[in-house]
N, C-alpha and C positions, 0 to 999 in steps of 0.2 A: 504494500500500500504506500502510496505516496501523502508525506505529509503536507498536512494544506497547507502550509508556508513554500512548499516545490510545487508547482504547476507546470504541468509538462505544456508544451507545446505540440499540436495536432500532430507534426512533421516527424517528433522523435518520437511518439506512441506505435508500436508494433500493429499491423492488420493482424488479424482474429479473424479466423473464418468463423461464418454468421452459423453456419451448418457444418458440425465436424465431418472426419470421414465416418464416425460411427453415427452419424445423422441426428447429434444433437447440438442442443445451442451450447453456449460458452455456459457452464455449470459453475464456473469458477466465481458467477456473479450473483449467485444466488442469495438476496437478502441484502447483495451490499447496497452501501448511496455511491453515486457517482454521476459523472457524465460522460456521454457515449455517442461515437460520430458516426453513422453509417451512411456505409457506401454500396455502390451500383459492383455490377461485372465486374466494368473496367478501372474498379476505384476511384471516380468520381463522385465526390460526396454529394450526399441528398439531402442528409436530415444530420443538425446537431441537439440532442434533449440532454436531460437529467430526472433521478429518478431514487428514490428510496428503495425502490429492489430494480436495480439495473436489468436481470435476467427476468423478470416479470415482462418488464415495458420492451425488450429487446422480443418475445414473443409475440405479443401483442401489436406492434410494426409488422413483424414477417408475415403476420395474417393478414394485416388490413394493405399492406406494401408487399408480395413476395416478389414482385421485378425489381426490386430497389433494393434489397437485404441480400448482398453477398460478405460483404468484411464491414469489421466491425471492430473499432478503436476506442479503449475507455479506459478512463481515469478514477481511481475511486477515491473515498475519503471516508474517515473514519468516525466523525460527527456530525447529523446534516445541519446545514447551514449552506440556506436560499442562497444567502449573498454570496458565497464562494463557489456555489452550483452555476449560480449566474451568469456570475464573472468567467467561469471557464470555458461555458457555453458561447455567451458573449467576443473572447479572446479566440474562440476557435473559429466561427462565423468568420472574423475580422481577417483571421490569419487565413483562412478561404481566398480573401479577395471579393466572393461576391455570398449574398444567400443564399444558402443549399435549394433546391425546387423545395424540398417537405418543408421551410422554417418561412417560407413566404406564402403566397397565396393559398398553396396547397397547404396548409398546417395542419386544416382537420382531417384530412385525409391521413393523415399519421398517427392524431391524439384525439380522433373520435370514434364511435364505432359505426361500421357501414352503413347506411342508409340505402335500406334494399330497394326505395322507392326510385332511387338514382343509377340504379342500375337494372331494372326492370328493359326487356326486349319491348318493340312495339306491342309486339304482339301479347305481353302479358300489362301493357300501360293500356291498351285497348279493355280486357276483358275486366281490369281493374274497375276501371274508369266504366264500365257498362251499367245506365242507369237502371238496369233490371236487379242488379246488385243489392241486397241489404250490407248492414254492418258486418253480420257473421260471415258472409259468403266472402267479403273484401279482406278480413282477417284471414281467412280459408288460403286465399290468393296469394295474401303477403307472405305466409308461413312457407309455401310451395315454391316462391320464388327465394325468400330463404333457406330453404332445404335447397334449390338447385345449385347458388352462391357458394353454400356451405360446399358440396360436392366439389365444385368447383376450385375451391381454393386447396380443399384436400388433397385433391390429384395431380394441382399441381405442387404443393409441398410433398407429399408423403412419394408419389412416384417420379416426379420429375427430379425433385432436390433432394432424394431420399431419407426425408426428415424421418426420425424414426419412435419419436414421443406423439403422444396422442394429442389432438387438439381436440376439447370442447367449448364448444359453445351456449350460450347463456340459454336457456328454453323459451323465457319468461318474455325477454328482449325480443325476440324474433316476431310475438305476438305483436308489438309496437314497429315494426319495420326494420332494428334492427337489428345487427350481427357484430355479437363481442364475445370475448373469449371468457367462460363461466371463471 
């Protein structure tokens, strides 16, 4: 661990793959505070956060981002405290040069959970939206499009990047549009 008076800078931080070869995340972050710079394929950063359990919120990105989460640079610290979270958040952004895509416009795309309404096909925006619909039937719809999301994301972690821990998702949230990890 690095003490908060040493603040690395992004450049000397080692990459971490985001997905081991045994198909799990960096376990080594589990529970700690810190903050954490992820990048793309080609190591182009996307997103810089911080987080009271690093290895939680580094899960929670790969679902809602998996084209974005390949290496994965983090710094931790041993008391939380916002202001030095901030600051190295801050300091890393700066040392970028420009905003990562995830810490600008796209933000909530990183630090919300899916909005299944926003990813619906036409073709299920149609039946949605079909004024023959009551409440229940549109709850029906949203869940199914949820269920198909959820596949979706799974197929491409579990077989594509050979993620090899379980992802659930919330039951209860789905019923509301969206999709987060229980």
């Amino acid at each position: 661990m690095t003490p908060e008076t040493n603040l690395s800078s992004l450049a000397t931080l080692e990459y971490i793959p985001y997905i081991s070869d045994r198909g799990q995340l960096p376990e080594e972050f589990q529970g700690k505070i810190g903050v954490y710079a992820i990048f793309d394929q080609k190591k182009v950063l996307q997103f810089v956060g911080y987080s009271r359990d690093v290895y939680l919120s580094l899960k929670q990105h790969l679902v809602r981002q998996p084209q974005q989460c390949y290496w994965v640079k983090v710094q931790t610290i041993e008391r939380p405290s916002r202001t030095i979270l901030e600051n190295i958040e801050n300091a890393w952004i700066a040392e970028n040069g420009s905003v990562p895509w995830g810490n600008g416009d796209n933000k909530e795309k990183w630090t919300h959970p899916i909005d299944i309404k926003m990813v619906m096909t036409p073709e299920e925006q149609a039946n949605y939206q079909n004024p023959a619909n009551d409440e229940l039937a549109q709850m029906k719809i949203i869940k199914n499009v949820a269920r198909r999301v959820e596949a979706e994301i799974s197929t491409q972690l579990l077989e594509v990047r050979g993620l090899q821990m379980q992802i659930r998702f919330n039951p209860k949230l789905k019923e509301e549009g969206l999709l987060d990890l229980k």
